[in-house]
N, C-alpha and C positions, 0 to 999 in steps of 0.2 A: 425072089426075095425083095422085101418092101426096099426103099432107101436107109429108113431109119435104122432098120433091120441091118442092115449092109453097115450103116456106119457105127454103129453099136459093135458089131463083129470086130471091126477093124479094131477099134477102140481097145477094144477086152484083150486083143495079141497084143497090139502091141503096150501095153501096161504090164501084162505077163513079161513080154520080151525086155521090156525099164526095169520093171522090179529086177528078175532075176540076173541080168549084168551086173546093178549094183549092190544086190543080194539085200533087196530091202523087201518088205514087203507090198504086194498091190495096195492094199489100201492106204499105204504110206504114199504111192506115187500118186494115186488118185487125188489126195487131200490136197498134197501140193501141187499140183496140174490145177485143181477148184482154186486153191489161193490164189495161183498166180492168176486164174482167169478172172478171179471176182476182182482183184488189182486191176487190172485192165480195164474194167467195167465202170468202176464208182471213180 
């Protein structure tokens, strides 16, 4: 399995694993993970 591959995997549990502790949904966790990383950026 490529790298990207592999870290994409990771990615995908463990957002499953955020969402469902705070019983939010993934795409919720994702957007704010993008927030905060695009904060980071600019």
């Amino acid at each position: 399995m490529c790298k990207k591959c592999t870290l994409q995997k990771t990615v995908d549990i463990q957002t499953r694993m955020l969402a469902d502790a705070l019983n939010v949904e993934e795409k919720d966790v994702l957007r704010a993970v993008n927030l905060y990383t695009d904060s980071l950026i600019c």
